[in-house]
C-alpha positions as CSV (number, residue, x, y, z in Angstrom):
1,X,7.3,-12.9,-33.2
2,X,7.5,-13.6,-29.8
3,X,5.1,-13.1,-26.7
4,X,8.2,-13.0,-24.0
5,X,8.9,-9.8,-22.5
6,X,12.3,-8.3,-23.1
7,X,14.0,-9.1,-19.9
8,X,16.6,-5.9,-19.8
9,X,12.9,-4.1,-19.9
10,X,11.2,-5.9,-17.5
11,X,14.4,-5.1,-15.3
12,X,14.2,-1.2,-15.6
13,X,10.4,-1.6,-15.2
14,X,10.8,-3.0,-11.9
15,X,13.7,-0.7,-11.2
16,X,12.1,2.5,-11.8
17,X,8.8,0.9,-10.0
18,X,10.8,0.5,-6.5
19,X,12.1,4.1,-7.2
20,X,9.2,5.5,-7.5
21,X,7.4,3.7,-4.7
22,X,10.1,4.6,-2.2
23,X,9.5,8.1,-3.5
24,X,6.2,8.1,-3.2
25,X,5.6,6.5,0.4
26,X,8.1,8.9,1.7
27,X,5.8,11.8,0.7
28,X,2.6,9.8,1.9
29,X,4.9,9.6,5.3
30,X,5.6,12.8,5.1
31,X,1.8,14.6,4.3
32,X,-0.1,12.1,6.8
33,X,2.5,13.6,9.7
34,X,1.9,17.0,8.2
35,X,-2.0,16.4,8.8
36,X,-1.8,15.2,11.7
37,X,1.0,18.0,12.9
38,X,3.2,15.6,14.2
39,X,6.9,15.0,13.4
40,X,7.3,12.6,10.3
41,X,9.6,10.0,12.6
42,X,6.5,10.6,15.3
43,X,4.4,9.1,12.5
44,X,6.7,6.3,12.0
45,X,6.9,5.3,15.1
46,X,2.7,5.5,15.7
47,X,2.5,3.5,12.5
48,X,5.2,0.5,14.0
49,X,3.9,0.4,17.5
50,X,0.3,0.3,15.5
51,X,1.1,-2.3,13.7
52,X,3.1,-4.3,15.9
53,X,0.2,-4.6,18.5
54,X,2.1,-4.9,21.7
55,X,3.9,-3.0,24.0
56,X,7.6,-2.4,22.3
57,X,11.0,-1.7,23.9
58,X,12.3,1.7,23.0
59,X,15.5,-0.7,21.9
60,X,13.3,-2.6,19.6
61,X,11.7,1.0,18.5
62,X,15.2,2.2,17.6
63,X,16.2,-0.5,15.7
64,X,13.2,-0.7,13.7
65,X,13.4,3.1,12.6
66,X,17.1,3.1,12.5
67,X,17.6,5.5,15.3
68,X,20.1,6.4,17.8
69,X,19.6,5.6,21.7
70,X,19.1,9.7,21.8
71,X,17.1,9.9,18.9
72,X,14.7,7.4,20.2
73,X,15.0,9.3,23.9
74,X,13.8,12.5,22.2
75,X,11.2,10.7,20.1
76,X,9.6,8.9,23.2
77,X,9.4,12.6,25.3
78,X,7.3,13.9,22.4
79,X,5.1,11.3,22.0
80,X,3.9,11.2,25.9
81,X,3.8,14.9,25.9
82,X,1.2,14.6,23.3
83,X,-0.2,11.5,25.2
84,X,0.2,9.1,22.2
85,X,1.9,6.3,24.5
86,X,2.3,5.2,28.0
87,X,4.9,3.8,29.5
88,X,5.1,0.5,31.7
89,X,7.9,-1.9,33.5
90,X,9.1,-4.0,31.7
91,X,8.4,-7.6,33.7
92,X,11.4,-9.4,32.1
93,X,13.6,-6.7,32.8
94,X,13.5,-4.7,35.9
95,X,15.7,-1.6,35.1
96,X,13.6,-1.2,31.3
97,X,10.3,-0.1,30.2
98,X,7.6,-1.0,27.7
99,X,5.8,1.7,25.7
100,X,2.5,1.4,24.6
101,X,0.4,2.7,22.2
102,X,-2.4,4.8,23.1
103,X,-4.9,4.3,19.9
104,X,-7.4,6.3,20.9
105,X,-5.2,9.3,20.8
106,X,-3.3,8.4,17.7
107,X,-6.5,7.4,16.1
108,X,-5.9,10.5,13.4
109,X,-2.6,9.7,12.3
110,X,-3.3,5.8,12.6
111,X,-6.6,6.3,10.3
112,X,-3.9,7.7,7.3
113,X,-2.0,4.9,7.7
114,X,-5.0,2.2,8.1
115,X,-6.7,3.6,4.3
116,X,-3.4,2.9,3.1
117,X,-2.9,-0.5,4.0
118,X,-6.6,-1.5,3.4
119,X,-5.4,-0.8,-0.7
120,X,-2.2,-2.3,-0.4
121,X,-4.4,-5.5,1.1
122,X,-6.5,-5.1,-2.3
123,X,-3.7,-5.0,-4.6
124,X,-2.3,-7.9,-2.7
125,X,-5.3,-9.8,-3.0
126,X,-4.8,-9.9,-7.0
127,X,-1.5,-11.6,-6.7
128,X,-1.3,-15.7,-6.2
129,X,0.6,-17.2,-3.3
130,X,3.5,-18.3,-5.9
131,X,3.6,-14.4,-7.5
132,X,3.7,-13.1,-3.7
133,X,7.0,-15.6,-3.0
134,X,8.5,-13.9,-5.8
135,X,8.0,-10.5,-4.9
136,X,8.3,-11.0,-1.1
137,X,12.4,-13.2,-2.1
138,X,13.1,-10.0,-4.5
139,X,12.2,-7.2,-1.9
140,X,14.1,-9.5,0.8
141,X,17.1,-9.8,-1.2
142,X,17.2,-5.9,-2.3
143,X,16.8,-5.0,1.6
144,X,19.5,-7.4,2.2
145,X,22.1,-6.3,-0.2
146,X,21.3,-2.8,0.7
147,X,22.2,-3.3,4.5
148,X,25.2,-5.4,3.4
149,X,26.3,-1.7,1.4
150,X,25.9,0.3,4.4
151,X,27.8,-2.1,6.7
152,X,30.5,-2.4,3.7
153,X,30.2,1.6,3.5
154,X,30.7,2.2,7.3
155,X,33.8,0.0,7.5
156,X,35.2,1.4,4.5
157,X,34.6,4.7,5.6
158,X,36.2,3.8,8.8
159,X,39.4,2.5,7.4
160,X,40.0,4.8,5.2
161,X,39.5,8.4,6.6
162,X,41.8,10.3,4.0
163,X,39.7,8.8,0.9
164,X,36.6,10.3,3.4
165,X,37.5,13.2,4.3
166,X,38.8,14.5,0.5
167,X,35.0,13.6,-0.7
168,X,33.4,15.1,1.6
169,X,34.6,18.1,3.8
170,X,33.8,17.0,6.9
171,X,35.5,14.2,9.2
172,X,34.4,11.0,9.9
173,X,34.1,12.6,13.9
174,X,32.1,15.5,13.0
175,X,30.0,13.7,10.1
176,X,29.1,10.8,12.8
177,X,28.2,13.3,16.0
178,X,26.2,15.6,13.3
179,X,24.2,12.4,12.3
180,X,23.7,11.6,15.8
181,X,22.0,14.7,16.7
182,X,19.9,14.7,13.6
183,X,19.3,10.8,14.8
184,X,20.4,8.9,12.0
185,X,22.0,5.8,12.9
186,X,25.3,5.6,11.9
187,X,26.5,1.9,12.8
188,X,26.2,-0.6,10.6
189,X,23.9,-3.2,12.0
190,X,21.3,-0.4,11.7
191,X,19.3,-2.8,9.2
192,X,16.5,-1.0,7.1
């Protein structure tokens, strides 16, 4: 008999894991912006600028939530209306700005997303440097191949707008400036 695991197993395993984990941290998004009654991208972006530790373009905000320029326009007014961030000049560009994180203020939303982290840490911990390398190439190469399917997706789209439109009922046109106001980015480079 033998000890191996059954590799088509181990596959659907892993599968179903990353399913249920993107599942799953969209509702823990989703509750910890609930309880702290802000808007779920709010929460996203208090998380990134939390985590990133420094002052952050609103470009670099976009990018990093997969916003549009308006989207991110929209999301900065609510956030210094509820006096979560500040904005500054930026000194290596005179015409941008830097935003800032105000902690103190976000300090409720932050602390939902601190806990969180502290037990991913843990379950980290009980993984060797070698094990981490797997998991870190796998979860690179996933989010790779998945941007790749947008990008492919968009230009497909793109090209061919009869095979679009007869799938779905709306235009390319309509479908893109409906996305736009709803701020999901709809150009391929959007990354995830």
């Amino acid at each position: 008999m033998c000890d191996k695991p059954d590799r088509y197993g181990v596959v659907r395993r892993v599968g179903e894991a990353l399913l249920r984990f993107m599942q799953q941290i969209e509702a823990v998004y989703e509750h910890s912006a609930q309880s702290s009654e802000i808007h779920s991208t709010d929460f996203r972006a208090i998380c990134l600028m939390g985590e990133h530790n420094a002052p952050m373009s609103p470009t670099e905000i976009g990018h990093a939530l997969g916003l549009t320029s308006g989207a991110v326009s929209a999301l900065l007014l609510r956030l210094e209306a509820a006096g979560l961030i500040s904005r500054e000049p930026n000194p290596k560009d005179r015409r941008g700005v830097l935003i800032s994180l105000d902690e103190r203020a976000a300090a409720q939303a932050l602390r939902d997303y601190t806990e969180l982290r502290v037990h991913y840490t843990q379950i980290t911990d009980e993984f060797s440097a070698e094990e981490l390398e797997v998991v870190a190439r796998y979860l690179e190469n996933i989010r790779r191949v998945t941007t790749e399917h947008l990008a492919f997706s968009e230009a497909d789209r793109a090209t061919r707008p009869q095979a679009w439109s007869k799938d779905r009922p709306v235009s390319p046109q309509k479908d893109r400036r409906h996305a736009g106001r709803r701020g999901i980015r709809t150009r391929p480079d959007m990354g995830m």
